[in-house]
C-alpha positions in Angstrom: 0.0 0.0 0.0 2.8 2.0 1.1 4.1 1.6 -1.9 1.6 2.0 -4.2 1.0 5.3 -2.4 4.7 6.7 -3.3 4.4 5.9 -6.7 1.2 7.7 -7.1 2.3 10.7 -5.5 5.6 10.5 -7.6 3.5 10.1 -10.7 1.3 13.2 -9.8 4.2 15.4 -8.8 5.6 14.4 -12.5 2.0 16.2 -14.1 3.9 19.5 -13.8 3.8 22.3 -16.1 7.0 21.8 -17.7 5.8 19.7 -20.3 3.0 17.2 -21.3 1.2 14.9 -18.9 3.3 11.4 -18.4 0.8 9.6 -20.7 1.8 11.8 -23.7 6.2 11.4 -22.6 8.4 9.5 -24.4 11.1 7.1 -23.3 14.2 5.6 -24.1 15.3 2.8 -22.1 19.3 2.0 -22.8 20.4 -1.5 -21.4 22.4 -4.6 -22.9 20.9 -7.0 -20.6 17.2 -7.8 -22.0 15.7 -8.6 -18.3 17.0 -5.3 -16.8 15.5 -3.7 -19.8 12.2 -5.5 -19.8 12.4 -4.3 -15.8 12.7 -0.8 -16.8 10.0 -0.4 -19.8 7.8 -2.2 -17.3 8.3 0.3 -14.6 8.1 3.1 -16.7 5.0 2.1 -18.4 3.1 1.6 -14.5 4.2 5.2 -13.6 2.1 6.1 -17.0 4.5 6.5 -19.0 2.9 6.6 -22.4 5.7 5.2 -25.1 9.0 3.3 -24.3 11.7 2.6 -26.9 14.5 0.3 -26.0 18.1 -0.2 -27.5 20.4 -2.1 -26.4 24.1 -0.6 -27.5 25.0 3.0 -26.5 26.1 2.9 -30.6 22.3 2.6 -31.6 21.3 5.0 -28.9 22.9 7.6 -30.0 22.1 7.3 -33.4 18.0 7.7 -31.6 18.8 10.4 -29.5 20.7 12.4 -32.8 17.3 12.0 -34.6 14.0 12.2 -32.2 13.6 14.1 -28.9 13.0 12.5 -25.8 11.6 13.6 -22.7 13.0 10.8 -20.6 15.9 8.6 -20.8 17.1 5.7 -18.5 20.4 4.6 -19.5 22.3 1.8 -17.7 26.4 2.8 -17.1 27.6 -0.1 -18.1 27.6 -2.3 -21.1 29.2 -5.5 -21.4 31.5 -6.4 -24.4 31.5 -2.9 -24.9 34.3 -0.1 -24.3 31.7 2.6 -24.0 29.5 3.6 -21.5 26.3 5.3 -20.9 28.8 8.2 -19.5 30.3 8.7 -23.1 27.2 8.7 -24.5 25.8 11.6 -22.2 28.9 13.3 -22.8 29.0 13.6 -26.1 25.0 14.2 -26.6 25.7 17.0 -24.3 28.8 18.5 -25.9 27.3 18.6 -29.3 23.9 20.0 -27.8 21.5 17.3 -28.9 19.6 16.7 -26.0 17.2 19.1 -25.0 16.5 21.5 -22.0 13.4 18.9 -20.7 14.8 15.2 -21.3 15.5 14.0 -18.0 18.5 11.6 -18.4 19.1 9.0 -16.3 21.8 6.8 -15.2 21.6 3.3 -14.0 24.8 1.7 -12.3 26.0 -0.8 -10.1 27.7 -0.5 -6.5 30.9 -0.7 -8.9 31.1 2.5 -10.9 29.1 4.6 -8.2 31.3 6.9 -7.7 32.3 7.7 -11.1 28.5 8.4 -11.7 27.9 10.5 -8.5 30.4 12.6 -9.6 29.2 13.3 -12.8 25.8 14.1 -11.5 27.3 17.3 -10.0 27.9 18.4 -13.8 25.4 17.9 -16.0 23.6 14.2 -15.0 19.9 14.7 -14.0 19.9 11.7 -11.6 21.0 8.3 -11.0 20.0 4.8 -9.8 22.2 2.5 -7.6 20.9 -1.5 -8.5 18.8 -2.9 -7.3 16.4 0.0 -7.0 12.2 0.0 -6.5 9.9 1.6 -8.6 9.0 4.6 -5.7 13.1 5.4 -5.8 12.8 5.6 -9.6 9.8 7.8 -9.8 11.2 9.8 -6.8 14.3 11.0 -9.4 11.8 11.5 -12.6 9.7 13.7 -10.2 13.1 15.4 -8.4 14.8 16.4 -12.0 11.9 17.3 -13.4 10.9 19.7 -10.6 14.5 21.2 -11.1 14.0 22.0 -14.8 10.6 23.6 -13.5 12.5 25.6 -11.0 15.3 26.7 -13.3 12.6 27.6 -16.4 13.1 31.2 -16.4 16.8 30.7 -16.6 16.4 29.2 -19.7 13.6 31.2 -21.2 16.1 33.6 -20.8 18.7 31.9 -22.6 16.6 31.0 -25.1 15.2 34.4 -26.0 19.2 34.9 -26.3 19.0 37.5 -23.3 21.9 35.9 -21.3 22.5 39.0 -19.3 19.3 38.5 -17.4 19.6 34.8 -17.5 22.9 35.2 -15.8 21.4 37.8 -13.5 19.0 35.0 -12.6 21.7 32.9 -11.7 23.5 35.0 -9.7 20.6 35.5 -7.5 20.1 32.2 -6.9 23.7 31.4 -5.9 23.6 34.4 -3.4 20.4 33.9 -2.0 21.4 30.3 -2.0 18.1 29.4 -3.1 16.9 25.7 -4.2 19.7 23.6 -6.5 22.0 27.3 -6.1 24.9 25.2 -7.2 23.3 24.1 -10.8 22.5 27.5 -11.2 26.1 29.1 -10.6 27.5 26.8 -13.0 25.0 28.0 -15.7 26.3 31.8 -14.6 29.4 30.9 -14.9 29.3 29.2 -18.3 26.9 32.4 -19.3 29.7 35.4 -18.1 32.0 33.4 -20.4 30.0 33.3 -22.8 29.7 37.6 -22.2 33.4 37.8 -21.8 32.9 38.6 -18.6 35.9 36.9 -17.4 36.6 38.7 -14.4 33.0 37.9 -13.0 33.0 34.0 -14.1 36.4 33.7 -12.6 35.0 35.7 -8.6 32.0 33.2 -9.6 33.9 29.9 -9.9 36.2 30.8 -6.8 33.0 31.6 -4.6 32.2 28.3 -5.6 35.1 26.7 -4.2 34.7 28.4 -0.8 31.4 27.5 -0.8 32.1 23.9 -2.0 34.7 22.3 -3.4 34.1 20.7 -6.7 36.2 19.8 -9.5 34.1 21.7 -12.5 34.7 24.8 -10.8 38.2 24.4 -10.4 38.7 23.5 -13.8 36.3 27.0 -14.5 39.1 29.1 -13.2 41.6 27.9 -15.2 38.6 28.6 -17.9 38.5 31.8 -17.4 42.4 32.4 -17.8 42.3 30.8 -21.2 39.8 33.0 -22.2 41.4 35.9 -20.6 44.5 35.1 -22.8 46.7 33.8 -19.7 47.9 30.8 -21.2 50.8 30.4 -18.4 48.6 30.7 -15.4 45.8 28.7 -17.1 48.6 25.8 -17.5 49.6 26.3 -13.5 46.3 25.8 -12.6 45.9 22.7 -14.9 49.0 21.2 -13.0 47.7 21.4 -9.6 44.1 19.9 -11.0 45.3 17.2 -12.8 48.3 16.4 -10.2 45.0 16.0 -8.1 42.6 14.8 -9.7 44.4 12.6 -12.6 41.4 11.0 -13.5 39.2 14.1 -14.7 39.6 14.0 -18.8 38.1 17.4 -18.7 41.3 18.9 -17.3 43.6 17.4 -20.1 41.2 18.5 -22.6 42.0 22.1 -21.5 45.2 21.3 -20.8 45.4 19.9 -24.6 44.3 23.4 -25.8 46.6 25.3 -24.2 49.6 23.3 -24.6 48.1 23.8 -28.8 48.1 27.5 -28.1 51.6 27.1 -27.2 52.2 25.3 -30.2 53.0 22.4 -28.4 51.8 19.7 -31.1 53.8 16.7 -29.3 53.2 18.2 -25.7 49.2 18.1 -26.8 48.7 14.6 -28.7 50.7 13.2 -25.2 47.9 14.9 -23.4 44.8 13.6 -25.8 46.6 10.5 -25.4 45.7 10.6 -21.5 42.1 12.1 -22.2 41.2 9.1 -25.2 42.6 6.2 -22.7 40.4 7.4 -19.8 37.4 7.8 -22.3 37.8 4.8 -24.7 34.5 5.0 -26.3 34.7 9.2 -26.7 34.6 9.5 -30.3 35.3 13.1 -30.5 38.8 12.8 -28.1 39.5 9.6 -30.2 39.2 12.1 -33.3 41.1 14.5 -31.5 43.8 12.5 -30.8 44.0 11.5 -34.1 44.0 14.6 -36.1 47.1 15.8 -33.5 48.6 12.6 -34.2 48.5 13.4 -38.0 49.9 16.9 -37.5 52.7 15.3 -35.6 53.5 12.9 -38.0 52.6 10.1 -36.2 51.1 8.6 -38.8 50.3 4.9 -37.8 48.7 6.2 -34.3 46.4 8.7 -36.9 45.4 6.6 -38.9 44.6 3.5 -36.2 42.9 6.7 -34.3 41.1 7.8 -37.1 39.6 4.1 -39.0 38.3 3.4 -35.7 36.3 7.2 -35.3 35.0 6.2 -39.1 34.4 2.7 -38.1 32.0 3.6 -35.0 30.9 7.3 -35.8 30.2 7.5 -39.4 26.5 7.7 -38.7 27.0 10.0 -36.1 26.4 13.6 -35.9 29.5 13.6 -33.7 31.8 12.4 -36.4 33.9 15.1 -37.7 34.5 14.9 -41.5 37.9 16.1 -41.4 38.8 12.8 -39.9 37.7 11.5 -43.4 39.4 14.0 -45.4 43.6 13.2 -42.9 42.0 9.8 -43.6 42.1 10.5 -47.2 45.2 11.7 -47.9 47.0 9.1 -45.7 45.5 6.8 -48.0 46.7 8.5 -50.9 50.1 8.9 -49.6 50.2 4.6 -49.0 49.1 4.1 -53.1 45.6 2.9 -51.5 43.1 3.2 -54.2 40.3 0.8 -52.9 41.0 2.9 -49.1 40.6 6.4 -50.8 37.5 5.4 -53.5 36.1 4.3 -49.9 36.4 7.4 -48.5 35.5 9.1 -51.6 32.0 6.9 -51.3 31.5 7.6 -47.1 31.9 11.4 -48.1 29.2 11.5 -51.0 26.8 10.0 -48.2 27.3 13.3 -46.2 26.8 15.7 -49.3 24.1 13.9 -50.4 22.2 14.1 -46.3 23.8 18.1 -47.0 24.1 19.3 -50.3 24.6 22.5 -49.6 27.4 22.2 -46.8 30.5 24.5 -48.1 32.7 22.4 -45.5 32.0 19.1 -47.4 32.3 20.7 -50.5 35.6 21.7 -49.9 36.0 17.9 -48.3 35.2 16.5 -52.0 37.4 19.4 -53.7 40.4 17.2 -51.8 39.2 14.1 -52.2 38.6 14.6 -56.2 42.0 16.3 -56.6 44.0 13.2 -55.1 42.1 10.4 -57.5 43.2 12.8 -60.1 46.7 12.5 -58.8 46.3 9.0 -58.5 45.0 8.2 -62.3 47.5 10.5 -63.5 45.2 13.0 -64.9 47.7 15.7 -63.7 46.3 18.3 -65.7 43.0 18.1 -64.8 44.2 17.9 -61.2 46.4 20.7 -62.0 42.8 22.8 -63.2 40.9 22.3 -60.1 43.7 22.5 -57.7 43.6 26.5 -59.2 40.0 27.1 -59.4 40.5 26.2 -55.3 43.3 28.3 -54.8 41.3 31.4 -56.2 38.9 31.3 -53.6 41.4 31.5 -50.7 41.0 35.3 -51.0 36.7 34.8 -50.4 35.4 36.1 -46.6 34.3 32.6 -45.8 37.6 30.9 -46.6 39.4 29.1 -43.1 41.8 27.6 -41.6 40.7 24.3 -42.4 40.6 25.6 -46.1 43.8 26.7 -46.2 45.1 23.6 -44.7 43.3 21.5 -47.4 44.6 23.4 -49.9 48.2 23.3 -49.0 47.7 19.4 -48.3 47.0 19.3 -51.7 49.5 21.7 -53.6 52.3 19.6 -51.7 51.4 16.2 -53.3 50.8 17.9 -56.6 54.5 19.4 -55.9 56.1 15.8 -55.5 54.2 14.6 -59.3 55.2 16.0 -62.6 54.1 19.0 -62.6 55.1 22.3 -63.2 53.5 24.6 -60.4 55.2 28.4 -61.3 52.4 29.8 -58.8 52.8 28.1 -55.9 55.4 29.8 -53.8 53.2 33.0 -54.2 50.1 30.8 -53.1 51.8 29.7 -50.1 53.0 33.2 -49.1 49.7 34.6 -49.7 48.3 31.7 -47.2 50.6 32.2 -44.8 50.2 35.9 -44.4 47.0 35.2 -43.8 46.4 32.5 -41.7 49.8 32.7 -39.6 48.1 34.4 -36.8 49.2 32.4 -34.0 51.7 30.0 -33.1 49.3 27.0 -32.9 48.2 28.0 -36.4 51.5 28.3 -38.1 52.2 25.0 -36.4 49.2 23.2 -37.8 50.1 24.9 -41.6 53.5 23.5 -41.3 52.3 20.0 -40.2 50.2 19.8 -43.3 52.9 21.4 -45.5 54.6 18.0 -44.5 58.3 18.2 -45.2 58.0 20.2 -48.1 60.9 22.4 -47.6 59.6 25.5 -50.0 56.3 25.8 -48.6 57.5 25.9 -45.0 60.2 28.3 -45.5 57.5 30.5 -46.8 55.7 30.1 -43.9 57.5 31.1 -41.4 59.0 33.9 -43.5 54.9 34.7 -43.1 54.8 34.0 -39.9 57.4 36.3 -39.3 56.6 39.1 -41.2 53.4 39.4 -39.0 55.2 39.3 -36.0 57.1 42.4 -37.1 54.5 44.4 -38.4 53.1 43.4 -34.9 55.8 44.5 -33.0 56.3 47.8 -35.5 52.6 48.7 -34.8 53.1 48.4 -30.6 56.1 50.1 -30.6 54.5 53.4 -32.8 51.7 53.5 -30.1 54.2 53.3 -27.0 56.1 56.0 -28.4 53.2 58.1 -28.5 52.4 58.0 -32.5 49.1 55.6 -32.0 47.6 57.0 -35.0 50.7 55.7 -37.4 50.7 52.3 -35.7 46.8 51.6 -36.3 47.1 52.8 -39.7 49.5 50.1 -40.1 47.8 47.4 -39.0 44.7 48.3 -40.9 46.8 48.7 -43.8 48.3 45.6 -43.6 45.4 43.7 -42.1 43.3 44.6 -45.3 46.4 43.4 -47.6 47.2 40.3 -45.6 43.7 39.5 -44.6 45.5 38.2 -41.3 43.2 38.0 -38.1 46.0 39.2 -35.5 46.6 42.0 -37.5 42.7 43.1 -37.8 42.6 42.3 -34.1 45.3 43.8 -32.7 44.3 46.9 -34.8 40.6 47.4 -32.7 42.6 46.6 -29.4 45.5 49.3 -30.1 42.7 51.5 -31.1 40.3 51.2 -27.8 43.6 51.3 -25.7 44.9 54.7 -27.3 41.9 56.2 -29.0 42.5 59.5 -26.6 45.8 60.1 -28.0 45.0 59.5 -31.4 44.5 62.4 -33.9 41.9 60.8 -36.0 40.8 57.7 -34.4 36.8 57.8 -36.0 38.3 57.8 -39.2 40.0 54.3 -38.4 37.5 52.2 -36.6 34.5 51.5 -39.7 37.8 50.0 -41.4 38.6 48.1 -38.9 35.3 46.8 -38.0 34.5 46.1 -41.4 37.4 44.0 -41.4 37.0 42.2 -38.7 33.1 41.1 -39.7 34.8 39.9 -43.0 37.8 37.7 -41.9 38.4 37.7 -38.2 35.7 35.4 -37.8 36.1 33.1 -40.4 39.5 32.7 -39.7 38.9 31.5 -36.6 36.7 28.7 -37.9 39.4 25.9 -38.7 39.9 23.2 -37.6 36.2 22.9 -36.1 37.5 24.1 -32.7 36.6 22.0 -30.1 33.7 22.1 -27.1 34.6 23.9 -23.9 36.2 21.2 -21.7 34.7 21.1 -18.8 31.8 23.7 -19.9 27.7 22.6 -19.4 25.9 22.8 -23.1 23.7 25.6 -22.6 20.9 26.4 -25.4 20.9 29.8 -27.6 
């Protein structure tokens, strides 16, 4: 009776405004064992649930979850035979934004991996089940999460109406007031005064946190903050002490990854992945991380191990990033492997015909055409489109990752027959452009592979911005601001290079009072900057904020 009564309750509490009546949810139900998963729909179903799914690999699930909504999901943590977890699927669903605002996700575990799952509840997990568990426990967490969405609803009205200075107003009330589920709600503010470059306020945010109560996310938010802030060193510091720590939190070397990156530490960073893709074995997007850093440290048999495996598992995915097919592609190329490239080639046309209209696959199958024209030996029809791409690295929306394709491909054209009188300007002109950072140039070189020319030109790029830089800085600090933002406009609209643009609104807002003219400066400069400082930062499809909650808007 007692029982009975609980559930009821539970099941009445559930009715709650946020969303339709139990009878009209849907649910998932993800388990490999068949009588834990019978147990589950069954449950579900006498709490009024009104449809339950079932699947029974975390592969298949988050295929599901990538295509149809759900407002409830009961996933068990482990899955035998299986390197990934219920954990890795929640992770990625939530990196990449797929699930929304009101599914309820919940984890079932054994006494075994407990902790593991507590401790992700603290960070984005709505609840969790320790087996064996009753129907009331189960129907006390649906009705517990759900009240907590309900609670937090004008947080993310807010965010969804893309007003994330109220919504992070909200927040902050709540932590100070210390109001019902405060600490959610201050990791939402947190992530939102990031999100406003607000860095100073996340960082005071994050550290009353830690007084208040320790937890790792909010550790790992301050050394957030000083990436973001542009304090690479003390970010890295901070990183130390958290993963001397904690050395089982793959958040932290994810960051860690980044900065070590910024640096332009290519081997530093693939060591790192290496750490995060071993703790998370069944994380396709650090497994494709991992790879593509292997690639641009020419580790070549750990890439392309790395990167078969992300196309083996992922290729349905929404998670799979298609640059793993295109390294994949020219590895393949490079090893005379026609059947492994036309394989590729296939995999790819899959994508454009799903997107048609997606410029970054297009440019995919620009590469991947260009290299079985290398391989048949049409080398002057390889030669044609290899300069119809090169003419569009001047357009607005041409990246990183473009840039990067392109020189991929001019370098294997280089080592055929063929007479390329253009290319030393080409690479020049790229460099100029993209060299804005030392991660950058590194990644440019990686893909330039060897080819002694191209690098050269490079870094003779990569310094040349440097000094025009350092020229610009020292104009301003002598007291002749006007001259030194003139010269980074100038030079910024020649090179199209996103330091330059940058550094030309920063020396401007720094020394706009001792300027003569500085109104006749800034429409440049914000012109320019709305035309190449944003796509430039595109390449590479830069990865989710480690350690950061997937807010909507």
């Amino acid at each position: 009776m007692g029982a009975r009564h609980a559930r009821g309750t539970a099941a009445m509490t559930l009715a709650s405004p946020l969303s339709s009546p139990l009878s009209k949810t849907q649910a998932l139900v993800i388990d490999g064992n068949a009588t834990s998963r019978s147990l589950m729909t069954a449950q579900l179903r006498e709490l009024g649930v009104g449809h339950v799914r079932q699947a029974t690999r975390v592969r298949d699930a988050r295929v599901i979850l990538e295509t149809q909504p759900y407002d409830i999901v009961l996933c068990d943590y482990y899955f035998d035979g299986s390197e990934l977890s219920g954990q890795d699927l929640l992770d990625e669903l939530r990196r990449e934004q797929l699930l929304p605002y009101a599914t309820v996700f919940v984890m079932v575990t054994g006494e075994a991996s407990y902790a593991k799952v507590a401790e992700a509840a603290e960070a984005a997990l709505d609840a969790y089940l320790v087996k064996p568990y009753t129907s009331a426990a189960l129907a006390d967490r649906l009705a517990n999460a759900r009240h907590r969405k309900l609670e937090l609803k004008a947080i993310f009205d807010a965010i969804d109406a893309r007003d994330f200075d109220r919504a992070a107003d909200l927040c902050l009330e709540r932590f100070q007031q210390k109001a019902t589920y405060w600490l959610y709600a201050a990791r939402i503010g947190a992530e939102l005064l990031l999100r406003l470059e607000r860095h100073t306020e996340a960082r005071e945010l994050y550290e009353a946190i830690i007084a208040a109560r320790t937890v790792p996310w909010a550790r790992l938010g301050v050394a957030r903050t000083e990436v973001a802030s542009g304090n690479l060193s003390a970010a890295r510091r901070t990183l130390e002490t958290l993963i001397g720590d904690m050395p089982d939190q793959a958040d932290s070397y994810d960051l860690m990854g980044r900065v070590q990156m910024e640096q332009g530490e290519i081997d530093a960073a693939l060591a790192t992945y290496r750490t995060a893709a071993t703790l998370t074995p069944g994380c396709l997007l650090r497994q494709q991380h991992c790879g593509t850093l292997a690639f641009y440290a020419g580790q070549r048999d750990e890439a392309l191990k790395m990167l078969e495996r992300s196309l083996a598992q992922g290729l349905r995915s929404k998670l799979f990033d298609w640059h793993s097919l295109a390294l994949l592609a020219l590895m393949r190329f490079d090893a005379k492997d026609g059947k492994g490239l036309k394989y590729a080639a296939d995999a790819l046309a899959q994508g454009i015909e799903r997107a048609p209209r997606d410029v970054r696959l297009q440019r995919f199958d620009v590469l991947l055409q260009g290299l079985r024209l290398l391989m048949e030996r049409r080398l002057a029809d390889a030669l044609q489109l290899a300069r119809d791409f090169a003419r569009r690295a001047a357009d607005e929306a041409f990246d990183l990752e473009a840039a990067c394709l392109l020189i991929a491909l001019w370098v294997r054209m280089a080592r055929q027959d063929i007479e390329l009188s253009e290319m030393d300007l080409l690479m020049s002109q790229l460099g100029l452009r993209f060299c804005s950072s030392k991660s950058a140039t590194e990644v440019m070189l990686a893909m330039a592979e060897g080819h002694e020319p191209s690098s050269r030109l490079m870094r003779e790029a990569n310094a040349r911005v440097f000094a025009i830089s350092e020229t610009a800085m020292r104009q301003a600090m002598r007291g002749d601001a006007q001259a030194g933002v003139q010269l980074l406009v100038e030079q910024g609209g020649l090179t199209l290079n996103a330091k330059l643009i940058d550094m030309a609104a920063l020396v401007l807002k720094r020394y706009r009072d001792r300027m003569s003219d500085p109104s006749a400066l800034a429409p440049r400069i914000e012109d320019l900057q709305r035309r190449y400082v944003q796509a430039s930062g595109q390449g590479l499809k830069a990865a989710r904020a480690a350690g950061g909650m997937a807010l909507r808007g």
